[in-house]
Backbone bond lengths (Angstrom), bond angles and torsions (degrees), N, CA, C in turn:
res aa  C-N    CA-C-N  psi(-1)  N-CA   C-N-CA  omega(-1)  CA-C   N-CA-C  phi
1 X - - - 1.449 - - 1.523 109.11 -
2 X 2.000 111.81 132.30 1.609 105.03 -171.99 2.034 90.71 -83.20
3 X 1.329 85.59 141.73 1.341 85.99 161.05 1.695 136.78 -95.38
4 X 1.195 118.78 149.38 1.413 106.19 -146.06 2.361 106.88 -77.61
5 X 1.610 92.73 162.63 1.541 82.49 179.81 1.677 120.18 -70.73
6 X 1.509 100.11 136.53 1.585 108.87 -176.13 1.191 119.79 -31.76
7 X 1.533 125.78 -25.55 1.651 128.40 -126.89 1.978 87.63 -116.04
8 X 1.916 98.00 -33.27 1.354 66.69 -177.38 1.628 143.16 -106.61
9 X 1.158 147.66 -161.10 1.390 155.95 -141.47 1.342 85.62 -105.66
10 X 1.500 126.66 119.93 1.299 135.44 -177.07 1.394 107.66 -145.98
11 X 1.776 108.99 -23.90 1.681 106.79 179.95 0.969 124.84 -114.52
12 X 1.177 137.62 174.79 1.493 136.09 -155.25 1.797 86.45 -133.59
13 X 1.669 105.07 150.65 1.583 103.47 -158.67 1.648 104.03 -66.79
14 X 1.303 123.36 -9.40 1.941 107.16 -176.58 1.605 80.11 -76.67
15 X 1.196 101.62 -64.33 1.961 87.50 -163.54 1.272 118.32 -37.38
16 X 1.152 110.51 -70.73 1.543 124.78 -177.88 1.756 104.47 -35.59
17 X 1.478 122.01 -53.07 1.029 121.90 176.85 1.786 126.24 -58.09
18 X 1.286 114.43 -31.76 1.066 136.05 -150.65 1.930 102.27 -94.54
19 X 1.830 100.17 -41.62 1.413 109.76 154.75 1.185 114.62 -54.30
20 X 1.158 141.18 -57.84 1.514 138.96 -168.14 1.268 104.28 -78.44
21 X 1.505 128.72 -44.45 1.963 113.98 166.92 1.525 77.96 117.07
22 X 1.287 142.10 43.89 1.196 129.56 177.54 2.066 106.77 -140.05
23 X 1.124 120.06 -178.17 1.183 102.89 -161.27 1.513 86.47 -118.17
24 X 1.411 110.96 156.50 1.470 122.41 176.90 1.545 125.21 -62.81
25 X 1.010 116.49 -21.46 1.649 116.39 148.92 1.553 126.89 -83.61
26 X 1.198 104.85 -2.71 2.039 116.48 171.01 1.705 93.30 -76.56
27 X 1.581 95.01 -38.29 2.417 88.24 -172.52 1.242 95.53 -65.27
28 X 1.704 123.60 -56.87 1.416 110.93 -167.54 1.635 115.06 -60.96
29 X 1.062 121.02 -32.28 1.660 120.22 -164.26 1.605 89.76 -72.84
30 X 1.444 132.24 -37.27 1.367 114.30 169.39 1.260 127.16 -91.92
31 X 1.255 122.10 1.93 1.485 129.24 150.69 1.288 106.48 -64.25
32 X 1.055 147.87 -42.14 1.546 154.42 165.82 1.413 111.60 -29.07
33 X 1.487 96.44 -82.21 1.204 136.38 152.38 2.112 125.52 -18.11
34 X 1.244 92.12 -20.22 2.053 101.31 -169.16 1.248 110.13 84.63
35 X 1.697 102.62 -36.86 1.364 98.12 -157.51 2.350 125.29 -36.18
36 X 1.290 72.92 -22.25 1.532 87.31 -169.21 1.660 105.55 -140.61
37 X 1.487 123.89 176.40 1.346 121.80 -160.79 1.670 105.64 -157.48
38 X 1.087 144.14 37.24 1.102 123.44 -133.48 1.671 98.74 -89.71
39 X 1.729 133.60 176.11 1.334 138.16 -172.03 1.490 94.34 -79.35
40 X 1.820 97.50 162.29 1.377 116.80 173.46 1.059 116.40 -100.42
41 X 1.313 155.96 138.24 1.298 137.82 103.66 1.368 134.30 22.22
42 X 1.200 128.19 172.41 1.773 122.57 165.28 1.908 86.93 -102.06
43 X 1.415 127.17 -15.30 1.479 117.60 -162.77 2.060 87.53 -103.63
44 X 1.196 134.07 12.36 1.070 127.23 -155.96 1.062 130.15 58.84
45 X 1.670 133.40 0.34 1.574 131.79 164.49 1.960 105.59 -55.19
46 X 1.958 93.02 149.98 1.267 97.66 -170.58 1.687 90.54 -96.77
47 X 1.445 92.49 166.13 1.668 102.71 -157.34 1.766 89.55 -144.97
48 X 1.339 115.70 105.33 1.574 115.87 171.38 1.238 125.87 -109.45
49 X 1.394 108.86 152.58 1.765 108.07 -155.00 1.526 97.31 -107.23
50 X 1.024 114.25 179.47 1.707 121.20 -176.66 1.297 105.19 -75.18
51 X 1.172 143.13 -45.94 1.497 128.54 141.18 1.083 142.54 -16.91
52 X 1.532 100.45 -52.46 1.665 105.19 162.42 1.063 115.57 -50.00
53 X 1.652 128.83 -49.79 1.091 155.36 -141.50 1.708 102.20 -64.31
54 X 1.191 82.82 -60.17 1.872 108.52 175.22 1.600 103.59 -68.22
55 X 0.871 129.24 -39.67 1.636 128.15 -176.64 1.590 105.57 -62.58
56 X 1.428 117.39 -48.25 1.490 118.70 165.45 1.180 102.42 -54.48
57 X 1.458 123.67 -83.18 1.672 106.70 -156.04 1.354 104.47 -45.02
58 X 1.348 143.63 -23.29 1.199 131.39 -173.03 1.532 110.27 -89.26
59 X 0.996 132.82 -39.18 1.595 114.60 143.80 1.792 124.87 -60.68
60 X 1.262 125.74 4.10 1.467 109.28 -177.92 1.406 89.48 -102.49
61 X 1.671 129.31 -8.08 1.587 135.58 -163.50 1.743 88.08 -85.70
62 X 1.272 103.56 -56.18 1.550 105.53 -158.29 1.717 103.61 -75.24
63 X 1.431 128.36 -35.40 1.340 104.74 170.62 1.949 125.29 -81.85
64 X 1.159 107.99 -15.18 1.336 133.20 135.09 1.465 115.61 -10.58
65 X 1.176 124.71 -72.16 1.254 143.95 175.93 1.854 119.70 -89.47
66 X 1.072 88.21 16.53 1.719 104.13 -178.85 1.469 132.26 73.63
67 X 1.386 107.83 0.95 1.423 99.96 175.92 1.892 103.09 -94.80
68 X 1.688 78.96 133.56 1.967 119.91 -165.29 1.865 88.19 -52.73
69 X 1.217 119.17 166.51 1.473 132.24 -152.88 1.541 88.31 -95.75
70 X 1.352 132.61 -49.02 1.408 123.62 164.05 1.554 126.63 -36.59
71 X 1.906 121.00 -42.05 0.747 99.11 -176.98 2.067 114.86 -104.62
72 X 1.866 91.72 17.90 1.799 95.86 158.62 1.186 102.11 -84.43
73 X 1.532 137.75 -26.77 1.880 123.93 178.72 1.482 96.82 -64.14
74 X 1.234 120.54 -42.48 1.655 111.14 -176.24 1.299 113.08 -61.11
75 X 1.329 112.93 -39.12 1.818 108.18 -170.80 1.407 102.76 -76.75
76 X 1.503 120.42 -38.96 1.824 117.01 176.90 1.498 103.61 -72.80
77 X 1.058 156.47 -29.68 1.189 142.87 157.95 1.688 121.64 -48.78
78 X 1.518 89.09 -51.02 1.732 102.38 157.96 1.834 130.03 -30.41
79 X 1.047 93.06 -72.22 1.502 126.62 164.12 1.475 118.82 -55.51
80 X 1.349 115.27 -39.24 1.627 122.81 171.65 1.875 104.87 -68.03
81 X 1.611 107.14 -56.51 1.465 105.47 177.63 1.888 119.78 -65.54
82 X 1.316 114.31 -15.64 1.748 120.55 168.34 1.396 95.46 -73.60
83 X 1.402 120.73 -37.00 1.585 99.45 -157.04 1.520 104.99 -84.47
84 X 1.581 120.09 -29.05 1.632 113.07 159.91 1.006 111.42 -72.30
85 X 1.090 156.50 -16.90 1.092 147.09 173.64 1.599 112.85 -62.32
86 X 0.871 108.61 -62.55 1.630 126.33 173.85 1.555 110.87 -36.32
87 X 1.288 92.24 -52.79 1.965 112.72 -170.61 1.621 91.55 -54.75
88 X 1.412 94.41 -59.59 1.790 94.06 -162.79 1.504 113.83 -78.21
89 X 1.157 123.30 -13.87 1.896 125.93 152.58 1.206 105.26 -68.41
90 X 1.092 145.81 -11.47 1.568 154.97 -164.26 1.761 97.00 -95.71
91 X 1.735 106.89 -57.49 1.095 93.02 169.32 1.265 152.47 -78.22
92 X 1.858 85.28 -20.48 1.495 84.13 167.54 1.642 129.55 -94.12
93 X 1.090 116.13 19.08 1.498 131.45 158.74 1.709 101.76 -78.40
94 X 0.927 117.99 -59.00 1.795 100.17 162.40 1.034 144.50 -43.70
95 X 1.470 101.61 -51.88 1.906 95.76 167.72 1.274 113.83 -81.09
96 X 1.503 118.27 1.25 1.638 113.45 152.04 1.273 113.15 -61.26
97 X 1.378 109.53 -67.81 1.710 107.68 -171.16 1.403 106.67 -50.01
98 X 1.845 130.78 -32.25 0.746 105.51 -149.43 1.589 121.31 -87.58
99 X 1.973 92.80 -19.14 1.453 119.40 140.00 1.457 131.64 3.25
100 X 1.485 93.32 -90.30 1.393 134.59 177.38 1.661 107.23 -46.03
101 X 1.272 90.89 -61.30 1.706 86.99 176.03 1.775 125.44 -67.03
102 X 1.171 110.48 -43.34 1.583 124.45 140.78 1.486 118.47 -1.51
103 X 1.890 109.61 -71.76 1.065 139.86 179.94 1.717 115.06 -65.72
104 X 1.303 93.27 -60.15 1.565 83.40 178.10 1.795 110.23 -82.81
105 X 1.187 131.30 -10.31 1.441 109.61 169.23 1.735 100.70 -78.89
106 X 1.351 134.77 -35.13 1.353 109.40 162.61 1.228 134.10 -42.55
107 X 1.699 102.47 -55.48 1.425 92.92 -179.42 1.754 119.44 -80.44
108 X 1.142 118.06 -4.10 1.602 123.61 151.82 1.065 88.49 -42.92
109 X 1.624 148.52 -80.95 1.111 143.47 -75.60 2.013 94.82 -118.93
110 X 1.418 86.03 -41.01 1.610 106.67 -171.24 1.618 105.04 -68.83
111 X 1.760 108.89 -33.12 1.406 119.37 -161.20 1.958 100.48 -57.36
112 X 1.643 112.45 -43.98 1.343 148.06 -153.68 1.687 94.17 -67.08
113 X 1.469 105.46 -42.31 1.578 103.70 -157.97 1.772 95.92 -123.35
114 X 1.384 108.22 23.08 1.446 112.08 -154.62 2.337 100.28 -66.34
115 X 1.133 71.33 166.50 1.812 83.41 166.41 1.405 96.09 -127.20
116 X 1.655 107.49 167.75 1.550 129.05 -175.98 1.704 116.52 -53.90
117 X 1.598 100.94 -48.09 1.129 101.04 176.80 1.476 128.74 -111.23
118 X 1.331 102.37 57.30 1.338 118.54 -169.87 1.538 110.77 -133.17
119 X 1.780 109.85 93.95 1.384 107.27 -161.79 1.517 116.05 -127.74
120 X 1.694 137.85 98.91 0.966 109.42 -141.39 1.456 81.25 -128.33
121 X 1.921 108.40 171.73 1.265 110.47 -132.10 1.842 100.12 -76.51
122 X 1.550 117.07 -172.03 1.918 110.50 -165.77 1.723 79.67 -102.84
123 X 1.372 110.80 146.18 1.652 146.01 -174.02 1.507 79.41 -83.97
124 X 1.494 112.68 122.53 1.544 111.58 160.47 1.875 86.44 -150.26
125 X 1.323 86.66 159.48 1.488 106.54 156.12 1.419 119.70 -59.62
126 X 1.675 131.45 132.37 1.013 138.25 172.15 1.453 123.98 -70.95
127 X 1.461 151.96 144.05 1.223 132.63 165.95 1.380 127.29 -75.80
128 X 1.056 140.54 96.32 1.499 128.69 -169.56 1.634 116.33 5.11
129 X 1.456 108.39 133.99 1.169 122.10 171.80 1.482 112.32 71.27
130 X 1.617 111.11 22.47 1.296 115.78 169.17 1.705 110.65 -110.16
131 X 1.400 110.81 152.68 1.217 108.42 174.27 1.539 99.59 -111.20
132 X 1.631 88.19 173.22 1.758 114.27 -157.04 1.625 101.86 -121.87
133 X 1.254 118.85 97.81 1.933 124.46 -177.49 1.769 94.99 -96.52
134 X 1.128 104.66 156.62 1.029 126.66 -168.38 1.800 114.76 -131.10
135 X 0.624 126.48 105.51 1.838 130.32 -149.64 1.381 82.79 -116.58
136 X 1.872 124.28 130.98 1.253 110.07 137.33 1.257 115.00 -133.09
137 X 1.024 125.43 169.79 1.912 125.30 -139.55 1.254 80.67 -105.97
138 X 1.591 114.07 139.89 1.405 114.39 155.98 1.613 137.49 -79.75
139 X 0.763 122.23 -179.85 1.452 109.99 177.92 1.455 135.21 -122.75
């Protein structure tokens, strides 16, 4: 059996509520709140996804343990800016490699059909926190 995607609206707020151990006016007071977002309906019923699901218990963990609901919007905001962050270091480690490879099939390419005075710079690994320029000679 495929299991369905995390993201979408599959529960209805007792369930949804009842998964997380929280009461059905705790979803709305943090739907209010941002804290949470869940899908609509075409009739306006809220519809929560397994994500959501997990996003509650992870606010019922953190006020649980005493930190005040102001400073769980700070930690989920927190957590919202790591997780783009990540995405977009994610991407740009790709169009590095993809760079890189770019670079060295040119200069493969140049080496094959090369002339004498045609010398372009050696493909090495960078050390963290170095950047990578790309020079090409005009003609």
């Amino acid at each position: 059996m495929e299991r369905p995607d995390p993201d979408i609206g599959v529960y209805v707020i007792s369930v949804a509520a009842q998964l997380a151990g929280l009461h059905p006016q705790t979803l709305r007071t943090y739907e209010r709140m941002g804290l949470i977002l869940p899908q609509r309906t075409g009739g306006g019923g809220r519809r929560y996804s397994h994500r959501d699901v997990e996003k509650l218990r992870s606010i019922a963990e953190l006020t649980a343990s005493g930190i005040g609901i102001e400073g769980v919007r700070r930690i989920v905001e927190l957590e919202n800016q790591v997780a783009a962050l990540a995405a977009r270091n994610d991407d740009l480690v790709n169009e590095l490699e993809a760079t890189r490879g770019a670079l060295a099939q040119a200069l493969s390419a140049t080496r094959r059909v090369s002339r004498p005075d045609n010398k372009l710079p050696v493909l090495r690994t960078p050390d963290p926190g170095q950047s990578v320029v790309v020079w090409r000679r005009g003609r």
